[in-house]
C-alpha positions as a Markdown table, in Angstrom:
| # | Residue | x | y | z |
|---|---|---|---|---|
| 1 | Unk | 111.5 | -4.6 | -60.6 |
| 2 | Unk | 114.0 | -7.4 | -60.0 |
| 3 | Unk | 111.5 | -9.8 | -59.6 |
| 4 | Unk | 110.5 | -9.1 | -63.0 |
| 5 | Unk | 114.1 | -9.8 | -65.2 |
| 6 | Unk | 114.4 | -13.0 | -64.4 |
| 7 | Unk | 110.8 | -13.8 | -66.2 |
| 8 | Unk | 112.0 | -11.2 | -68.9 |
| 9 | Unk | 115.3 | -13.4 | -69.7 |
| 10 | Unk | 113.2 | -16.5 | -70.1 |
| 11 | Unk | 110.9 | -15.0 | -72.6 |
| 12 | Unk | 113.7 | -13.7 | -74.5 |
| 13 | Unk | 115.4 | -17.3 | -74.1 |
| 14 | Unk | 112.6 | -18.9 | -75.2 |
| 15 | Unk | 112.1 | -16.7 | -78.4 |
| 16 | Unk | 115.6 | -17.5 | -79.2 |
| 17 | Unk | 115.5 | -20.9 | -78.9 |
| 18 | Unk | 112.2 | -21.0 | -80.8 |
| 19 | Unk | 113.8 | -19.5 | -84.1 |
| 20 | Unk | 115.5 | -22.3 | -85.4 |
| 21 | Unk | 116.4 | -23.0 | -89.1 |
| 22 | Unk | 113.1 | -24.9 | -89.7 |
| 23 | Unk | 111.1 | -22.1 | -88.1 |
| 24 | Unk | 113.0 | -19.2 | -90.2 |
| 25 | Unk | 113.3 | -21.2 | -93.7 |
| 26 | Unk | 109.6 | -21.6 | -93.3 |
| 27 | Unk | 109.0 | -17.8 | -92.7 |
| 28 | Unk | 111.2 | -17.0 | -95.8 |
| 29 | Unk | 109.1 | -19.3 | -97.7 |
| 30 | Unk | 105.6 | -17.5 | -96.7 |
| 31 | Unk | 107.0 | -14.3 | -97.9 |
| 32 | Unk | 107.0 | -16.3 | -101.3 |
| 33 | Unk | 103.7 | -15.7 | -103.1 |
| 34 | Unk | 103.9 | -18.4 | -106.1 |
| 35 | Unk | 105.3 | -20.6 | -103.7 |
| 36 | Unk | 102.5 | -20.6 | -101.4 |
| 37 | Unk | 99.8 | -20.3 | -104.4 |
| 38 | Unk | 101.9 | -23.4 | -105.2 |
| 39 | Unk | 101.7 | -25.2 | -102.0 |
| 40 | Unk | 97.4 | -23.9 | -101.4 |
| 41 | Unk | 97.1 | -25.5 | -105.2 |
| 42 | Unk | 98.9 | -28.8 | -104.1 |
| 43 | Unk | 97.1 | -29.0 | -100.6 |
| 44 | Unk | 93.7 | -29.1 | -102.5 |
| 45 | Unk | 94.3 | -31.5 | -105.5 |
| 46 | Unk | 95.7 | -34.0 | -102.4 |
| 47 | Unk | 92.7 | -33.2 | -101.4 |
| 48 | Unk | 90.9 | -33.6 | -103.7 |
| 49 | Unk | 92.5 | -37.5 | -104.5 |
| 50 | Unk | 92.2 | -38.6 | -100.9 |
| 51 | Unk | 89.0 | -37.7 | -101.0 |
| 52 | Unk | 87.8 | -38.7 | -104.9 |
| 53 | Unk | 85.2 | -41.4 | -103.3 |
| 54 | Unk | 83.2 | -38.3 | -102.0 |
| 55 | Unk | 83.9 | -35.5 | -104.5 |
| 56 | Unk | 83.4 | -37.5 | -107.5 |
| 57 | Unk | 79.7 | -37.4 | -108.9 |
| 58 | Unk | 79.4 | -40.4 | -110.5 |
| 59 | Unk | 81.3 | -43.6 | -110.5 |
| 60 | Unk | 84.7 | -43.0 | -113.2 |
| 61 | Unk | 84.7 | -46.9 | -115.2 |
| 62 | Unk | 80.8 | -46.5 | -115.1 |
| 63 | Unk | 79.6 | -46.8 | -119.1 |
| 64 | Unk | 76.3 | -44.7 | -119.8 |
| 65 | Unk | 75.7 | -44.7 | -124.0 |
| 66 | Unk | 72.7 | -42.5 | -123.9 |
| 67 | Unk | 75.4 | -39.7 | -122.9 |
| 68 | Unk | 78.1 | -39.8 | -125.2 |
| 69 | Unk | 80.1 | -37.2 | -125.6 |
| 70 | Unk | 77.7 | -34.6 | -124.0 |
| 71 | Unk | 79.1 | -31.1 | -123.3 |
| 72 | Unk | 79.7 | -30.1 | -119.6 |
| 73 | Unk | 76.8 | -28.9 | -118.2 |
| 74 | Unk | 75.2 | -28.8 | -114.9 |
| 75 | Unk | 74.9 | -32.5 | -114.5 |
| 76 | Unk | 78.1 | -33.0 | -116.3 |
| 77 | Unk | 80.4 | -30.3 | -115.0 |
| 78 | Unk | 83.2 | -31.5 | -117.4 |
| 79 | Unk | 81.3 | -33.5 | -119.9 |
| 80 | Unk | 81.2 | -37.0 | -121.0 |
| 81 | Unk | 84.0 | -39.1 | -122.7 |
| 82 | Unk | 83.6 | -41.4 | -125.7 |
| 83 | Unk | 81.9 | -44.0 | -123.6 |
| 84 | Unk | 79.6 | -41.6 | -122.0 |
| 85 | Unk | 81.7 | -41.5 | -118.4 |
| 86 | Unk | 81.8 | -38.5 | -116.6 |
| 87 | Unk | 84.8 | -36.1 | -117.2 |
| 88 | Unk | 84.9 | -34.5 | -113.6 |
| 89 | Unk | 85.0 | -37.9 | -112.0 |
| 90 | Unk | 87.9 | -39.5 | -114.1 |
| 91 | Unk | 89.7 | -36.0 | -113.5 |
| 92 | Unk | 89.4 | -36.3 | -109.9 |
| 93 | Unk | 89.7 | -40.0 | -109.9 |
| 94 | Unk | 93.0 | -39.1 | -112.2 |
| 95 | Unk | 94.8 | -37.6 | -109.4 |
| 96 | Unk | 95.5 | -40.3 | -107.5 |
| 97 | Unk | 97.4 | -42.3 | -110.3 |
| 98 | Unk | 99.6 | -38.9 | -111.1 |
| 99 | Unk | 99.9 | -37.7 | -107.7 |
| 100 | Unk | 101.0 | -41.0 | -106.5 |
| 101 | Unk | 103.5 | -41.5 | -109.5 |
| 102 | Unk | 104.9 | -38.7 | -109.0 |
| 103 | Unk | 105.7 | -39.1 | -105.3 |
| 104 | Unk | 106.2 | -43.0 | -105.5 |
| 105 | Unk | 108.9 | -42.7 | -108.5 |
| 106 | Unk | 110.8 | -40.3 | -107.2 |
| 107 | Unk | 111.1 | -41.8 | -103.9 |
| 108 | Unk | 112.5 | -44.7 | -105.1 |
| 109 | Unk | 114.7 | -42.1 | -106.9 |
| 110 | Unk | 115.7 | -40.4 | -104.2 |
| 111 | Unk | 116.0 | -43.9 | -102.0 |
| 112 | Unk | 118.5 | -45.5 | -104.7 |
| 113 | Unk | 120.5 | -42.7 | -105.3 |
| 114 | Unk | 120.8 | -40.7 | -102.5 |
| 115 | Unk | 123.0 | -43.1 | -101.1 |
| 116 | Unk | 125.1 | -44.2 | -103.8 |
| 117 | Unk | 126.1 | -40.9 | -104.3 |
| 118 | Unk | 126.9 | -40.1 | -100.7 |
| 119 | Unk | 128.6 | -43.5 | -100.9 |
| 120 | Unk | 130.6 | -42.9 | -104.4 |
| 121 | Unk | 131.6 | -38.9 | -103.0 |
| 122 | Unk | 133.1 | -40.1 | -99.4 |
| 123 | Unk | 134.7 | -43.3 | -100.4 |
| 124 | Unk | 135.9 | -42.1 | -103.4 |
| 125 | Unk | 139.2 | -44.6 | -105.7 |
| 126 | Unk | 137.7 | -47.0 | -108.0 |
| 127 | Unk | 134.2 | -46.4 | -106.2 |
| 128 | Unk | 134.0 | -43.3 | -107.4 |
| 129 | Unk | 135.3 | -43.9 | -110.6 |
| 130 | Unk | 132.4 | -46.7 | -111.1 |
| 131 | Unk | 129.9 | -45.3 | -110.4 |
| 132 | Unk | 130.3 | -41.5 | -112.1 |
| 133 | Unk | 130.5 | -43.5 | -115.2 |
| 134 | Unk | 127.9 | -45.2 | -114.8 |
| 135 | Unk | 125.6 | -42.3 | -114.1 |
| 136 | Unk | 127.2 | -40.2 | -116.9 |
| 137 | Unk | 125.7 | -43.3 | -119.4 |
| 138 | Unk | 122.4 | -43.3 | -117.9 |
| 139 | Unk | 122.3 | -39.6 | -118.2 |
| 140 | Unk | 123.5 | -39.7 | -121.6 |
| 141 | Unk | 120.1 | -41.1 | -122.7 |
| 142 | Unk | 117.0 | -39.0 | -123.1 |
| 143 | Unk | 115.1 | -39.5 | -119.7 |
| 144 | Unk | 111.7 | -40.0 | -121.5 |
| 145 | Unk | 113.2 | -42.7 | -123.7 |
| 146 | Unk | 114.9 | -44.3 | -120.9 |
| 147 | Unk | 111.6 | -43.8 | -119.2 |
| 148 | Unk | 109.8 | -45.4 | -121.9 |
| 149 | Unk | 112.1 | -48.4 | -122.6 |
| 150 | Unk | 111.8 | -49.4 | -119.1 |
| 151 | Unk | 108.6 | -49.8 | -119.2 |
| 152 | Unk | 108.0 | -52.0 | -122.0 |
| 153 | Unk | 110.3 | -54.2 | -120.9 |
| 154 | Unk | 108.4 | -54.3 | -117.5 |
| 155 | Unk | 104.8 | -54.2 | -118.8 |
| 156 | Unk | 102.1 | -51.9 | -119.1 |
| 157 | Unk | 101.2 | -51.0 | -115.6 |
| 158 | Unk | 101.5 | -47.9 | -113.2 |
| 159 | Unk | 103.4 | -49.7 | -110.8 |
| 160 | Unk | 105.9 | -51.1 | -113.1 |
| 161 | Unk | 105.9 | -47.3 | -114.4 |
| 162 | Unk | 106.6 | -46.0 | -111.1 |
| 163 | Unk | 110.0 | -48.5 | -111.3 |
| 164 | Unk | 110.8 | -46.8 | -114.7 |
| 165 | Unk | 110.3 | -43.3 | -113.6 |
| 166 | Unk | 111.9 | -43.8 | -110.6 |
| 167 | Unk | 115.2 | -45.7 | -111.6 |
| 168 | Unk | 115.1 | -43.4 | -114.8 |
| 169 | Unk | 115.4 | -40.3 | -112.5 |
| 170 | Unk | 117.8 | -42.0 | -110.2 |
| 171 | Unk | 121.3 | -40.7 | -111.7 |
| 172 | Unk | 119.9 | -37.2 | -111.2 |
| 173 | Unk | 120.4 | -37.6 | -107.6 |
| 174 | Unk | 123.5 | -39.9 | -107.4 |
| 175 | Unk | 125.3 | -36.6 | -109.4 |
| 176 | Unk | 123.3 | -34.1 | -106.8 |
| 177 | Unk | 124.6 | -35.9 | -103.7 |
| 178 | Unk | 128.1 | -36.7 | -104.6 |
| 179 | Unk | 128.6 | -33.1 | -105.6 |
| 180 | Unk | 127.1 | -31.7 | -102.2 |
| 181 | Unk | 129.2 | -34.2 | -99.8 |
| 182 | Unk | 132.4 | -33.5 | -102.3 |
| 183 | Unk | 132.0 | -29.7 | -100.8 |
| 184 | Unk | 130.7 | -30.6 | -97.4 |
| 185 | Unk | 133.2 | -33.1 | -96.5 |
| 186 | Unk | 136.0 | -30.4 | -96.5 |
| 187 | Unk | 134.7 | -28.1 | -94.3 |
| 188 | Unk | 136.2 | -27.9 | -90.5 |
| 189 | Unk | 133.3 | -29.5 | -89.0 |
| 190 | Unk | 133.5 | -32.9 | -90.7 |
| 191 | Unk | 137.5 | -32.2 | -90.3 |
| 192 | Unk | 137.1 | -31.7 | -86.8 |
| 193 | Unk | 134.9 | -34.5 | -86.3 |
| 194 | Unk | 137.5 | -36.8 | -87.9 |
| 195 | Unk | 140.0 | -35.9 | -85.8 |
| 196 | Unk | 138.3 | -36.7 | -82.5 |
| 197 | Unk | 138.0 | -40.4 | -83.8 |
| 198 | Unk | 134.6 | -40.8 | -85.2 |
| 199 | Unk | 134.0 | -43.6 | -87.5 |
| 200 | Unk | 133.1 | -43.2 | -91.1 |
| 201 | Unk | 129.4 | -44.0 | -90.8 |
| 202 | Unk | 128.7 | -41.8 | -88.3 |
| 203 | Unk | 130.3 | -38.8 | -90.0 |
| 204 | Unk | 128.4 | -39.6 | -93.2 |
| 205 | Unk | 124.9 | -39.8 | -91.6 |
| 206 | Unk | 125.6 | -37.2 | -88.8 |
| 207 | Unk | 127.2 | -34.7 | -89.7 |
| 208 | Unk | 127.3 | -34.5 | -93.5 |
| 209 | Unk | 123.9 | -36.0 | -94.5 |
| 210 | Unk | 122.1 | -33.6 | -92.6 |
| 211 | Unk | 123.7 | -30.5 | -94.6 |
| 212 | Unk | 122.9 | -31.6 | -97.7 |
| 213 | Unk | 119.1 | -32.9 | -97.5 |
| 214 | Unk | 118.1 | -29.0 | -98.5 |
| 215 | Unk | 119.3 | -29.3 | -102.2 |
| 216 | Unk | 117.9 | -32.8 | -101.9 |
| 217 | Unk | 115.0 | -31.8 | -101.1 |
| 218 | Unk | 114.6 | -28.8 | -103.6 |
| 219 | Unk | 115.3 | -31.4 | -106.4 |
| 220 | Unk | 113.0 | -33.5 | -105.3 |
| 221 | Unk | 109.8 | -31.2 | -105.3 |
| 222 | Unk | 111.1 | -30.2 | -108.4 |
| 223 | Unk | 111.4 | -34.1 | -110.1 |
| 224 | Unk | 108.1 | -35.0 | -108.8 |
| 225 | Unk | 106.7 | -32.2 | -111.5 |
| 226 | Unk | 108.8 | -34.2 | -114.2 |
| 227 | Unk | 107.8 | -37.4 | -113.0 |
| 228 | Unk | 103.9 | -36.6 | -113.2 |
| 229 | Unk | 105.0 | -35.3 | -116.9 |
| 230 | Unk | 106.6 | -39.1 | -117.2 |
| 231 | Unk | 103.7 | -41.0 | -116.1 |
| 232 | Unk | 101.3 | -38.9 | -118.5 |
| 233 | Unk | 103.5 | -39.8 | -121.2 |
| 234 | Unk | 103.4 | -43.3 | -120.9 |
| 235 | Unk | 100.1 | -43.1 | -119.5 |
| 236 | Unk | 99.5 | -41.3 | -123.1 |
| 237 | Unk | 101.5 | -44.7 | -124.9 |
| 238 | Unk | 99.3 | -47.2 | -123.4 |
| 239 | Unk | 102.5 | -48.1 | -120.7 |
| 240 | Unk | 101.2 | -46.5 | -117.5 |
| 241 | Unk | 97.6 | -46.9 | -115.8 |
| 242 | Unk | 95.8 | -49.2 | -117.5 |
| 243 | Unk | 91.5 | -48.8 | -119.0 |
| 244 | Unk | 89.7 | -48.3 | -117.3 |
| 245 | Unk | 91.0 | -47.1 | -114.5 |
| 246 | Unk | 91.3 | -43.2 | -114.9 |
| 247 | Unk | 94.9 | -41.6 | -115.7 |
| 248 | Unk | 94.9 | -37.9 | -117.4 |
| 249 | Unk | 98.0 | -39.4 | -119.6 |
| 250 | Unk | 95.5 | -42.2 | -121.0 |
| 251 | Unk | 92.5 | -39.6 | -121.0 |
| 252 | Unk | 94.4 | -37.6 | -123.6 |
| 253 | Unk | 95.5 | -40.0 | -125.7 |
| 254 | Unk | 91.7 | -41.4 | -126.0 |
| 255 | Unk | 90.5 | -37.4 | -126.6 |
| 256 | Unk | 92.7 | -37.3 | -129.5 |
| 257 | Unk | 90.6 | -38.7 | -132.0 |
| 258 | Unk | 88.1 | -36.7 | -130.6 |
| 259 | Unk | 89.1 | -33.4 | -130.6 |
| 260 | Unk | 86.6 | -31.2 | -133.2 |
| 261 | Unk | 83.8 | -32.9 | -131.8 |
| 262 | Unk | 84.5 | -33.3 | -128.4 |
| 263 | Unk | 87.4 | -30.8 | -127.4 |
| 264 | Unk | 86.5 | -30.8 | -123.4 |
| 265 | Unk | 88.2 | -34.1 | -123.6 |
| 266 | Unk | 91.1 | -33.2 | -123.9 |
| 267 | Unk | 90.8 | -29.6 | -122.1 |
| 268 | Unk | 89.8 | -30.9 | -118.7 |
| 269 | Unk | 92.7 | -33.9 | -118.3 |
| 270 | Unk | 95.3 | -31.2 | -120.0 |
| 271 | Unk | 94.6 | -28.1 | -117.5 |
| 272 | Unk | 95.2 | -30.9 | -114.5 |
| 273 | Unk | 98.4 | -31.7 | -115.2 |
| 274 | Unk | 99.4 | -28.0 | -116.0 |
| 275 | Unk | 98.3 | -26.8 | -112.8 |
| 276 | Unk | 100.1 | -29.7 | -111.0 |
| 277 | Unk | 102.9 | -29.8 | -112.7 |
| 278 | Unk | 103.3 | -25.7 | -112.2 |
| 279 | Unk | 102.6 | -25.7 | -108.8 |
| 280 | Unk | 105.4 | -28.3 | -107.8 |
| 281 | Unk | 107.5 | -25.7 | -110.0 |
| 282 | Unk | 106.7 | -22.8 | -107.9 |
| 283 | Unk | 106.9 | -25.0 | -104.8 |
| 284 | Unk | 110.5 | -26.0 | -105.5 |
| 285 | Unk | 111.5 | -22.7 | -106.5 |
| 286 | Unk | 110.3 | -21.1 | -103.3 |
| 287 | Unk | 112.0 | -24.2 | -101.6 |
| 288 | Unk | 114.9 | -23.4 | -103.2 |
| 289 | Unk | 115.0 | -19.6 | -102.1 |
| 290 | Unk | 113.8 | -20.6 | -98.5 |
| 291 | Unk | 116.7 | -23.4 | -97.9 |
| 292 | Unk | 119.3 | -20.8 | -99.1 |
| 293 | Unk | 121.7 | -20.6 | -96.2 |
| 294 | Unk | 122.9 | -17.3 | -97.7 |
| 295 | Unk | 119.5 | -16.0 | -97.8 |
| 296 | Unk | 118.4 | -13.3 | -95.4 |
């Protein structure tokens, strides 16, 4: 029987050790329906835009005039455009130029302002003072219209879109991450580190940063959504992808003229960004939930 504790401790040491926070916020989020219906949907249309070479039926910028406008059927599974291209392959196609918008933008979001607000919250003065105001004017304008002005002053194209989106969304994160280190940075741990001599840096990126990459985190999966809305929209204004490269926002803004006669057009392009968009909202809300440090 002794022989056998000693093996018994190290099992019950290992299972300890293996229940960390990653491990336990991941379990909380599994419990989650939407969020993982979220997460399956946003798996596949990945997927589905890694793999758009292979999925897609025909090729998206290819012209056919014979089949204008046909109704999806079983060679057509989501009908023909104006121009006679296949709807299912543009759709599919489509993904990659949202998807990658969406992630793209608000990394550069995320990358800009992330640190300017951790910088703006710990060094606080005239630093502080600068830059809160000049968040507060960014935010004071519309995000679509910032968005949008952006753009046109860059060009038409998804990249410089991306730019727009990204330094659009920026101030939402600068506000975000000086308001988490404001409350982190007085708590005993950063205190305590202080007072054995560590620099400034290292506190910042050691032991503050860390603590507040959760709400980052949340409101990123949750700006991507917004950011896939974005692109749409100035996809939809002729600023985004360019014809005839496939983007749903451009996709709906051709199907508008077409809408009694040709409604799938429009219905196909629509639904994908709903699902999308919904998805990275049930995501973040399960993210949201699952970081919780207060939730058990």
């Amino acid at each position: 029987m002794t022989t056998l504790e000693p093996a018994a401790d190290d099992v019950a040491e290992r299972a300890v050790s293996s229940d960390t926070p990653t491990r336990r916020a991941w379990m909380r989020l599994r419990r989650r329906k939407s969020a993982m219906l979220g997460l399956i949907v946003l798996v596949l249309l990945i997927a589905m835009a890694v793999m758009a070479p292979w999925i897609a039926s025909f090729d998206p910028a290819k012209q056919n005039y014979i089949a204008v406008r046909k109704a999806p059927s079983a060679l057509y599974w989501f009908g023909t455009d104006e121009s006679g291209r296949d709807m299912f392959s543009r759709v599919v196609f489509g993904a990659r130029s949202s998807l990658l918008a969406g992630l793209v933008s608000i990394a550069i979001a995320l990358g800009l302002g992330m640190p300017i607000g951790l910088l703006s919250a710990y060094r606080g003065g005239w630093v502080d003072t600068v830059i809160s105001r000049f968040t507060d004017a960014m935010l004071a304008v519309p995000f679509l219209i910032l968005a949008i002005a952006l753009a046109a002053f860059l060009g038409p194209s998804l990249t410089n879109a991306m730019i727009a989106i990204g330094v659009t969304a920026m101030p939402i994160f600068i506000r975000l991450t000086r308001g988490q280190v404001m409350s982190v940075k007085v708590e005993d741990y950063v205190e305590a580190a202080r007072a054995v001599g560590n620099p400034a840096y290292r506190i910042a990126f050691r032991h503050i940063l860390p603590n507040i990459l959760p709400a980052l985190l949340v409101q990123a999966t949750l700006s991507i959504a917004m950011a896939i809305i974005a692109e749409a929209s100035l996809s939809f204004l002729g600023l985004g992808q360019q014809p005839p490269a496939p983007s749903w926002g451009s996709m709906l803004n051709t199907a508008q003229r077409f809408l009694t006669q040709a409604p799938w057009m429009a219905l196909y392009p629509g639904l994908a960004i709903f699902l999308t968009v919904l998805s990275f909202n049930l995501l973040g809300d399960g993210l949201r939930d699952a970081l919780d440090p207060k939730e058990r």
